[in-house]
DOVEX-719699 format. One line per field, with one value per residue (C-alpha): residue number from 0; x, y, z. Coordinates in pm, 1 decimal. Layout:
% DOVEX-719699
num (NUM|...)
x (X|...)
y (Y|...)
z (Z|...)
//
This chain:
% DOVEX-719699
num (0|1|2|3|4|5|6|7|8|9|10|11|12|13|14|15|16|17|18|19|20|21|22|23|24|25|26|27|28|29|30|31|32|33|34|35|36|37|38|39|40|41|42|43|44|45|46|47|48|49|50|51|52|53|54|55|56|57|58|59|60|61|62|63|64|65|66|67|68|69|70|71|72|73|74|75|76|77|78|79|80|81|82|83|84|85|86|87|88|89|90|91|92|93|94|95|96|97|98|99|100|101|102|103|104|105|106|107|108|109|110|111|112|113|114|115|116|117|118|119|120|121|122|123|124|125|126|127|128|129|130|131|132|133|134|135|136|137|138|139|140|141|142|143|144|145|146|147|148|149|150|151|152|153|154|155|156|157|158|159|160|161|162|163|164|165|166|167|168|169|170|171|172|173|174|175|176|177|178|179|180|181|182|183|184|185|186|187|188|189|190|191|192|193|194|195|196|197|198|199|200|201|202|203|204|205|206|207|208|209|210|211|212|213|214|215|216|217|218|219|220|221|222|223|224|225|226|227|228|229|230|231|232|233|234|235|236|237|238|239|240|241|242|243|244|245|246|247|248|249|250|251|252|253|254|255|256|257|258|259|260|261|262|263|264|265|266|267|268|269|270|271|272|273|274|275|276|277|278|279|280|281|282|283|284|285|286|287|288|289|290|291|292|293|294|295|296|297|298|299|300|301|302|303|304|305|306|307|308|309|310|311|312|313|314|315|316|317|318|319|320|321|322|323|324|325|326|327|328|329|330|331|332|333|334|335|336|337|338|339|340|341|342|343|344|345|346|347|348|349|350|351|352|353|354|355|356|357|358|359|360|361|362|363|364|365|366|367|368|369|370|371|372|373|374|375|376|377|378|379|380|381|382|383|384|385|386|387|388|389|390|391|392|393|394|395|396|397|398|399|400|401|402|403|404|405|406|407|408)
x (13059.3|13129.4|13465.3|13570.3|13636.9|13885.9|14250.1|14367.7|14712.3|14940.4|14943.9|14577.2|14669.7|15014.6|14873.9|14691.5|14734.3|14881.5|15198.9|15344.0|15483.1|15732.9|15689.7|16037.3|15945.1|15845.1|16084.8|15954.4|15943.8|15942.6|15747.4|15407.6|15221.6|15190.4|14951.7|14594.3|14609.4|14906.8|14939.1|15060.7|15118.2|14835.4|14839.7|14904.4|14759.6|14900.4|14630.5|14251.8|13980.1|13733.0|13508.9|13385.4|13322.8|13134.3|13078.4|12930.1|12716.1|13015.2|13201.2|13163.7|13488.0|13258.9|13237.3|13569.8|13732.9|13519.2|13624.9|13930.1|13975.0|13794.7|14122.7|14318.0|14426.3|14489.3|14616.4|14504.2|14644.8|14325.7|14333.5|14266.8|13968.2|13712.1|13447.2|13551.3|13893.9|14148.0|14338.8|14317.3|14271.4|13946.1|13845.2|14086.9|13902.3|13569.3|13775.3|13922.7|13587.9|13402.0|13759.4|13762.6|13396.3|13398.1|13700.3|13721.8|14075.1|14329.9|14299.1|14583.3|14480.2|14670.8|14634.2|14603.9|14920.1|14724.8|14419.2|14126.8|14374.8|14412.6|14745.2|14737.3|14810.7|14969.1|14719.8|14796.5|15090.7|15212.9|14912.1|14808.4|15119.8|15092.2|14767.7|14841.4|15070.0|15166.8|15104.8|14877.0|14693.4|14613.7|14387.4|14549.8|14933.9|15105.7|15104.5|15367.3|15744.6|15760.7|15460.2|15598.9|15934.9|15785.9|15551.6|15859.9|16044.4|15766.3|15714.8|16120.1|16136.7|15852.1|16027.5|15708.5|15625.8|15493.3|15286.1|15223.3|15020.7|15198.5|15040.8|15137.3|14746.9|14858.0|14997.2|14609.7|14428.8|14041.4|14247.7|14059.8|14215.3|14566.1|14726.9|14774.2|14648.9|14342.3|14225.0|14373.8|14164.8|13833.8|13905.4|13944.0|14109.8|14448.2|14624.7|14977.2|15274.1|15478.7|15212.0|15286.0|15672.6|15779.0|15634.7|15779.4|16097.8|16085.9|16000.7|16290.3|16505.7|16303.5|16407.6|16737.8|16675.3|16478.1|16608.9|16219.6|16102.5|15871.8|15643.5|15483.0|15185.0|15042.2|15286.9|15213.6|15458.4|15843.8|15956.3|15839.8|16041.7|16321.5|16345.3|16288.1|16569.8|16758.4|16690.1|16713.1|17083.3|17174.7|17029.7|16741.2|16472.7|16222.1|15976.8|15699.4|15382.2|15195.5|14847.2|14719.3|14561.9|14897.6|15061.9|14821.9|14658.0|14729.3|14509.0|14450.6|14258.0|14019.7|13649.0|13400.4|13304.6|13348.9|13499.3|13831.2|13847.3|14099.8|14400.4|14647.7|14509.5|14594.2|14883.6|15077.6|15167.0|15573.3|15486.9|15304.3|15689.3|15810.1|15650.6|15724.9|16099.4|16054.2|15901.8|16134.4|16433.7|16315.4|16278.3|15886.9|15869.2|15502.7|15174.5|14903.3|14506.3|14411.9|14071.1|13817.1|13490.1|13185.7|12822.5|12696.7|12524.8|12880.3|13007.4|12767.5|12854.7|13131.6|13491.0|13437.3|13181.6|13183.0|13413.7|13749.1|13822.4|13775.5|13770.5|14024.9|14137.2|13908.4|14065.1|14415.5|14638.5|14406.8|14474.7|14849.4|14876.0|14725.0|14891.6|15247.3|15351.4|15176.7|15327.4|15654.4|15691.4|15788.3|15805.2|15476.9|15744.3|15821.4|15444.9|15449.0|15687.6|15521.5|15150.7|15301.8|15645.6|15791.3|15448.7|15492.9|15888.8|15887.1|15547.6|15625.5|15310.7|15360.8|15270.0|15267.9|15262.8|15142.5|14834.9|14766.5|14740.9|14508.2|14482.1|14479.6|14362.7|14587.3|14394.9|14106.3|13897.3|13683.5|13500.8|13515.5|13184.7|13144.9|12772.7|12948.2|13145.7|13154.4|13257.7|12986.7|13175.0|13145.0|13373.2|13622.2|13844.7|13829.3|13535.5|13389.8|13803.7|13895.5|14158.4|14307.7|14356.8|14059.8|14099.6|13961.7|14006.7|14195.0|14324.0|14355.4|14511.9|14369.6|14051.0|13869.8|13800.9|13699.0|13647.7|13465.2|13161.8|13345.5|13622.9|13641.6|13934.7)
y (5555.7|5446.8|5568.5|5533.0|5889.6|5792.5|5620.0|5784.5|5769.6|5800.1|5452.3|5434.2|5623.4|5425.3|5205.8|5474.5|5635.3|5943.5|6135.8|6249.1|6606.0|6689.9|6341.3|6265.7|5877.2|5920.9|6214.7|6444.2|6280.9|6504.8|6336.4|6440.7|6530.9|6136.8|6130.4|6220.7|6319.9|6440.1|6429.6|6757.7|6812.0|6951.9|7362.4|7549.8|7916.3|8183.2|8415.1|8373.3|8522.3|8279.3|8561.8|8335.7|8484.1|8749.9|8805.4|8447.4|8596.8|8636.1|8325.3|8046.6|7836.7|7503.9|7673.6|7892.4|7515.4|7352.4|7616.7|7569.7|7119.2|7251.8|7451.2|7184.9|7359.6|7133.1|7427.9|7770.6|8017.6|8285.5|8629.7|8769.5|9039.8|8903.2|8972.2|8915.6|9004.4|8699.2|8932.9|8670.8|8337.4|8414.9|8564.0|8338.1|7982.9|8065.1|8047.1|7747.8|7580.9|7640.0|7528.7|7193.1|7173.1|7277.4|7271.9|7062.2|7110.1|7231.1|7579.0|7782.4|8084.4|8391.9|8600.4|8994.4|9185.8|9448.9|9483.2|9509.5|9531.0|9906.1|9958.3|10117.0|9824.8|9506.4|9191.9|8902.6|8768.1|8561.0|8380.2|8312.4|8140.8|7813.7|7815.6|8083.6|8022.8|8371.2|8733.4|8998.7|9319.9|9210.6|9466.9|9765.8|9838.0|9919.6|10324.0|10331.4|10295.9|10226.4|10007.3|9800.9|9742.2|9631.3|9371.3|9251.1|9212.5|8990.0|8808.5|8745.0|8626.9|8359.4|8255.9|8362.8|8579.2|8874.9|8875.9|9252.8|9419.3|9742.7|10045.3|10380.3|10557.9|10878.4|10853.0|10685.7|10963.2|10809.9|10608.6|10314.0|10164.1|10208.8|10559.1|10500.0|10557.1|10419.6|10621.2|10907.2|10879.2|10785.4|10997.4|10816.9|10856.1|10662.2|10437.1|10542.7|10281.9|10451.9|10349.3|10014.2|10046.9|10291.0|10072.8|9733.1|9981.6|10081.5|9735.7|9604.2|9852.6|9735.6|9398.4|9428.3|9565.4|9327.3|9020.1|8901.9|8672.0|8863.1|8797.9|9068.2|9032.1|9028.7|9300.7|9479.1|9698.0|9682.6|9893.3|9663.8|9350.9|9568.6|9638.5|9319.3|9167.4|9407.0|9304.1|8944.8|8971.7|9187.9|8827.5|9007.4|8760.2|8807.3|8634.2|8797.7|8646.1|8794.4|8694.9|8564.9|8874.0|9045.2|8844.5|8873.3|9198.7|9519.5|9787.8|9878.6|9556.6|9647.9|9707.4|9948.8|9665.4|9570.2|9224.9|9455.1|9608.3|9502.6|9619.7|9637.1|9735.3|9564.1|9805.2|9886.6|9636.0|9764.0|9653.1|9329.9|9246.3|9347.1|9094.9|8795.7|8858.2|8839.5|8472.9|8385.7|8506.8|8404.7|8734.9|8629.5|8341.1|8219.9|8283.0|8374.9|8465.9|8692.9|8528.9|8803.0|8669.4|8943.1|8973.0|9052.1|9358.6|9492.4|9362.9|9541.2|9950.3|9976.1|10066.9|10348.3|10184.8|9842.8|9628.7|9572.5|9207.4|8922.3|8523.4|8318.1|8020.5|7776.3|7892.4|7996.3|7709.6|7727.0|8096.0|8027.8|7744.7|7883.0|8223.7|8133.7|7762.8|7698.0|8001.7|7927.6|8204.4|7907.4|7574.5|7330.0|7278.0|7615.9|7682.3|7358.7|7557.3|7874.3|7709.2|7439.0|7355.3|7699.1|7840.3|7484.3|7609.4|7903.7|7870.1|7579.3|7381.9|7019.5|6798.0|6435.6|6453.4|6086.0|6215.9|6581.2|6557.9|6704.7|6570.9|6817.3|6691.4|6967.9|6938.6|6987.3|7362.8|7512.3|7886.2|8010.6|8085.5|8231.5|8081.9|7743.6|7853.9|7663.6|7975.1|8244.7|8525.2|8528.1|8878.2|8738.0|8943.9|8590.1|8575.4|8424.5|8322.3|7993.3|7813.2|7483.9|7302.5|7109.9|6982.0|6633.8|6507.5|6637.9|6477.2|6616.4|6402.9|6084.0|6191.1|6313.1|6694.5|6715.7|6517.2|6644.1|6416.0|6271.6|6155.3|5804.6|5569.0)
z (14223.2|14565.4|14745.1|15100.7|15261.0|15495.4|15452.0|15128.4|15032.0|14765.3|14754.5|14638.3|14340.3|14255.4|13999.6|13801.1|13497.7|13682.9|13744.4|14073.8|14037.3|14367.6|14543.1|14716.5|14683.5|14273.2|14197.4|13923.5|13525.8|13271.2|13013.8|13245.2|12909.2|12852.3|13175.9|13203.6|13531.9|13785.8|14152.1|14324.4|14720.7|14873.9|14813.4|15086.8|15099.6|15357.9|15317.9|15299.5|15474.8|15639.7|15767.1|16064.3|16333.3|16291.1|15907.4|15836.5|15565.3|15330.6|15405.7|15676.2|15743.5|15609.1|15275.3|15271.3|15340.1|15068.2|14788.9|14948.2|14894.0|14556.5|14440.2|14525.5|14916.1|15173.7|15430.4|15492.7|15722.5|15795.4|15828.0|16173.5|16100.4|16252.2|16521.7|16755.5|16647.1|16763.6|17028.2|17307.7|17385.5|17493.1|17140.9|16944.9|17095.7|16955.3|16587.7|16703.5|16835.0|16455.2|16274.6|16466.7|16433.4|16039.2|15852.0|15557.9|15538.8|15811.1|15901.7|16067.5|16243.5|16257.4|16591.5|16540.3|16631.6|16821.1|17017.1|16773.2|16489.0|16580.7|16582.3|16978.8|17221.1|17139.0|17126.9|17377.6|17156.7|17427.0|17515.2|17172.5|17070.8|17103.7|16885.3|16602.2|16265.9|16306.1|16399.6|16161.0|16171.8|15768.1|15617.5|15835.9|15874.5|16192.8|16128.0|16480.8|16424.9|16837.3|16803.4|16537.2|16683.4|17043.7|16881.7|16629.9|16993.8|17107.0|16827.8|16795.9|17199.0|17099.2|16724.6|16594.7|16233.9|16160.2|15816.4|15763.4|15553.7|15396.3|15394.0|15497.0|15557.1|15525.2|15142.5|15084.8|15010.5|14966.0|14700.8|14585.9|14253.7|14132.1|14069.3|13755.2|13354.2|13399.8|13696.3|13538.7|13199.0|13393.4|13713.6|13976.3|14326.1|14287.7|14564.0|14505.4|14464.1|14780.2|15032.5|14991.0|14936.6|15196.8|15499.2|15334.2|15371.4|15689.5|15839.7|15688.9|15888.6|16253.7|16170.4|16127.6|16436.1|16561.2|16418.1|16385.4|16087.2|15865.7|15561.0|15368.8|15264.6|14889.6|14718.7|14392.5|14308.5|14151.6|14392.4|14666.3|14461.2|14422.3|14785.5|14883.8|14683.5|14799.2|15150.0|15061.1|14945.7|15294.4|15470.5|15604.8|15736.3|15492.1|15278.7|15065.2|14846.1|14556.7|14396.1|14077.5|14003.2|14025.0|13773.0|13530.1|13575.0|13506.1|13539.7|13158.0|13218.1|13520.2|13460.8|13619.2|13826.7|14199.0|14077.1|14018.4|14334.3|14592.8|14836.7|14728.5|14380.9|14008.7|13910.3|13630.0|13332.0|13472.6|13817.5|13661.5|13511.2|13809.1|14002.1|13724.1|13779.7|14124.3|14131.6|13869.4|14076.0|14440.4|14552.6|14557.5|14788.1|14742.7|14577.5|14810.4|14706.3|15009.5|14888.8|15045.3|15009.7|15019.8|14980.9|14626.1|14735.6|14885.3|14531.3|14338.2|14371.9|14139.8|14146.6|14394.1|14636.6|14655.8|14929.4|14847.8|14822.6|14568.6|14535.0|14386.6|14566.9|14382.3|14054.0|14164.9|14047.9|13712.2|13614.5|13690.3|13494.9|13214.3|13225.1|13377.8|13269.3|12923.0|12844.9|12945.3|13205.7|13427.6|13511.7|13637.0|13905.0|14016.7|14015.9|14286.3|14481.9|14480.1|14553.4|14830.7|14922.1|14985.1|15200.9|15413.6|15474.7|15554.7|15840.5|15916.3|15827.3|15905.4|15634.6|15514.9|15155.4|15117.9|15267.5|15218.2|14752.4|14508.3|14175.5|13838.6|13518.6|13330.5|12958.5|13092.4|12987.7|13124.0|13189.0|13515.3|13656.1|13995.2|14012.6|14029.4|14309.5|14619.8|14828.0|14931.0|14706.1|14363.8|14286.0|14064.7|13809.7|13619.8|13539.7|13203.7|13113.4|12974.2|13198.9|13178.3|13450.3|13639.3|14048.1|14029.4|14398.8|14714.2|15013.0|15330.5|15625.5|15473.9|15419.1|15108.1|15123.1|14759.2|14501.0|14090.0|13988.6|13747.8|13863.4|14002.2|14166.4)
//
């Protein structure tokens, strides 16, 4: 098989035996089950950890972008904990320099919110601007009401977002799975629902405030949906994302393994419901992975003492598919939405669609297998499940970023 790498487009694919889901030039058939393969806009993913600089032996952007084309991801916006944390320009360019030098796919980076994501002094917002798809201390909330409303002043003056992560440290307690039955009957330490929920609460007061666009980062819990579509209907500027794991999980279902452990935790089969209502609804703009690649030795202490963090964004649209639209949860076309066009809105990712495509052959099974994994982490809660749905070839700006051995055009 020989392909050319450069010059894609949708136009190479016209005269195949393939269907074009979302295409504004093709419009959206619904007799898709008569293709072998079908033709979705690139992914775009709003959350992933990169790990480069500074933690290069979990993740390097080359191979976080590989995994990445691999899932079908054509955009990711990265997380900002780094080393050197991106709280300048200064510390933000060396990111840039190893994205441009790289990145399989395009990378947007956020820029921390505060110096060293501590939550004291605000980061050089201003300066980082013009390079940055938005503003995050992810991993750490901002504990400081005063804090939080001076940076959502900032960020407003620049039309910039805030993506926050929600926690309220004080309600955490050496918490480390959900406070729920199953820590209960094994006796663990519990991460209760309100830590998330009361900070999504309060920031939704600061910006009415504030008037600043905000996002909120991978939520878990009903009360968090409930909140938010509270907000929603008052014409708050908000947007919110959810993970795989979330949707499918709950944590009757978690293991005594590391591969269950991340923050927020798997919660409740309620919350689970919660959160299904809220895609279906809009009150859950997008699906994120927060894919939080670690070593296997950080992977390997159990519940209690391994990393938090897992993988997912080379099986994401898989697991979703399997779970959420051949089970008639919801359409292959609100999954689209969710994975792509409503992520591009609402940051603001510029995008050609007749050049940034992946290509899903939907019958075909498979086991997922984190030693096939292109990505450094292999912590998946997946693992050893049967998923249909199989990325056969993305397209990023023209170019091909992935493409599976046997698949040929």
């Amino acid at each position: 098989m020989s392909v050319c790498t450069d010059n894609i487009t949708i136009d190479t694919l016209k005269d195949k035996d393939m269907f074009f889901c979302y295409f504004n030039d093709i419009g959206v058939s619904k007799n898709d089950s008569n293709y072998k393969y079908i033709v979705f806009p690139g992914f775009a993913d709003v959350h992933v950890h990169l790990r480069e600089p500074g933690f290069s032996y979990k993740e390097t952007i080359a191979d976080g972008t590989y995994a990445s084309a691999r899932g079908g991801y054509t955009d990711v916006c990265s997380m900002p904990n780094l080393d050197p944390v991106p709280d300048s320009v200064e510390n933000l360019k060396i990111q840039l320099d190893i994205i441009d030098k790289d990145a399989k796919i395009r990378v947007h980076p956020y820029g921390a919110l505060t110096i060293g994501e501590r939550g004291e002094q605000p980061a050089d917002i201003e300066g980082m601007a013009p390079f940055v798809v938005g503003f995050s201390d992810d991993g750490r909330g901002v504990q400081s009401d005063d804090m939080m409303i001076d940076l959502m002043k900032r960020v407003k003056s620049l039309d910039g977002i805030i993506s926050a992560h929600c926690e309220v440290n004080s309600l955490l307690n050496g918490g480390y799975i959900h406070d729920g039955e199953y820590a209960k009957i094994n006796g663990h330490r519990g991460i209760c629902s309100e830590s998330e929920w009361q900070m999504i609460a309060r920031d939704i007061e600061l910006v009415k405030k504030t008037g600043c666009k905000y996002h909120v980062c991978h939520i878990s819990t009903k009360e968090s949906v409930e909140i938010i579509r509270k907000a929603k209907a008052e014409g708050v500027n908000i947007t919110c994302e959810t993970g795989p794991h979330y949707l499918v999980l709950n944590d009757m279902m978690i293991q005594e393994e590391g591969r269950f452990k991340m923050n927020p935790p798997i919660r409740s089969d309620e919350d689970r419901l919660a959160l299904i209502e809220g895609i279906k609804d809009g009150t859950i703009d997008m699906i994120a992975t927060d894919h939080a690649p670690h070593s296997v030795e950080e992977k390997s202490k159990g519940l209690e003492k391994s990393a938090m963090g897992v993988v997912g964004i080379e099986t994401a649209f898989s697991v979703l598919y399997t779970h959420l639209v051949k089970t008639g949860i919801i359409t292959l076309e609100k999954l689209v939405k969710l994975m792509s066009i409503n992520p591009r809105n609402r940051f603001n990712l510029d995008f050609d669609e007749n050049t940034n495509f992946c290509v899903y052959d939907l019958g075909s099974e498979y086991t997922i297998n984190p030693d096939d994994f292109l990505s450094k982490g292999r912590s998946t809660p997946f693992q050893g499940e049967k998923v249909f749905g199989k990325c056969m070839l993305t397209v990023c700006d023209g170019r091909v970023a992935y493409q599976d051995s046997s698949f040929d055009f």
